[in-house]
N, C-alpha and C positions, 0 to 999 in steps of 0.2 A: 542124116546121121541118127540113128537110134539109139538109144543107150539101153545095155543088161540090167539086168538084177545089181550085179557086185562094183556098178558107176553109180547106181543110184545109194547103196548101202555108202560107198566112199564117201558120196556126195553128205550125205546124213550124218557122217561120222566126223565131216570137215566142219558143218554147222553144226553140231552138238545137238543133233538131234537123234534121240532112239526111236526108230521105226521097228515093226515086226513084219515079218511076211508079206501078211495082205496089204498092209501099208506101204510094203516097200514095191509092191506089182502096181497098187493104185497110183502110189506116183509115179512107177515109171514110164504109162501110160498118160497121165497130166504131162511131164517135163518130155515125154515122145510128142504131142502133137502140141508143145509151145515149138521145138524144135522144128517140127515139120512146116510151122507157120510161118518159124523166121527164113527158112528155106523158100518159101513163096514171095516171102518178101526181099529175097536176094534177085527174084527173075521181074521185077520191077525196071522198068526203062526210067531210069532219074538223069539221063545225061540231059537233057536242057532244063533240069530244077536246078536255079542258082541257092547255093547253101544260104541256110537262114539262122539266126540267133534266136530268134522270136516269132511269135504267131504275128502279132501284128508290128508292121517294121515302122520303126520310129529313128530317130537322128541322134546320135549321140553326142548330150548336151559337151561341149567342149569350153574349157577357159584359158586364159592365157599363165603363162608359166612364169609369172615374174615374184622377185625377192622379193618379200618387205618384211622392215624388224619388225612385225605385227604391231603394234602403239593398242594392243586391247587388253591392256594388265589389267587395268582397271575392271572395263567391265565384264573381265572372266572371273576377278573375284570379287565383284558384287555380290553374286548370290551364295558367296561361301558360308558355312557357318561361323569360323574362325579365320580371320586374315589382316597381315599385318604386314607394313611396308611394303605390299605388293606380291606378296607370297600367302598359302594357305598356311595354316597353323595346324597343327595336328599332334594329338596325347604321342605321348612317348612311348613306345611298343618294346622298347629293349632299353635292361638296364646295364 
């Protein structure tokens, strides 16, 4: 797939980018052989690469999914600056 002149100017004009002439032949030579690359890399034999997440495969850590009324009132507002009966205190923002 090649692109013209007036896809690359489109292209410029969707990002907000002002290009002039030679700018606009210089890239559409860059954005023709990233194209042409990705084209190469369509005729890649990937049917036995199993799909991957990551470079190096690792387990994903898993926990169990159970209720609890959390019992950490306490020491989430230990480190508050202001807290009282188990809640944060906080300036008043509206009168």
């Amino acid at each position: 797939m090649a692109l013209d002149k007036a896809t690359v100017a489109h292209v410029a004009k969707l990002a907000r980018i002002k290009l002039d002439d030679a700018e606009i032949e210089k890239y559409q030579g860059d954005l023709n052989a990233i194209l042409d690359w990705m084209e190469q890399l369509n005729e890649v034999d990937t049917d036995s690469v199993e799909p991957m997440t990551a470079v190096v495969p690792r387990a994903t850590a898993e926990r169990h999914d159970v209720v609890t009324d959390g019992g950490r009132q306490d020491a989430v507002t230990e480190n508050a600056p202001d807290a009282a009966h188990g809640y944060f205190v906080v300036p008043k923002v509206v009168e």
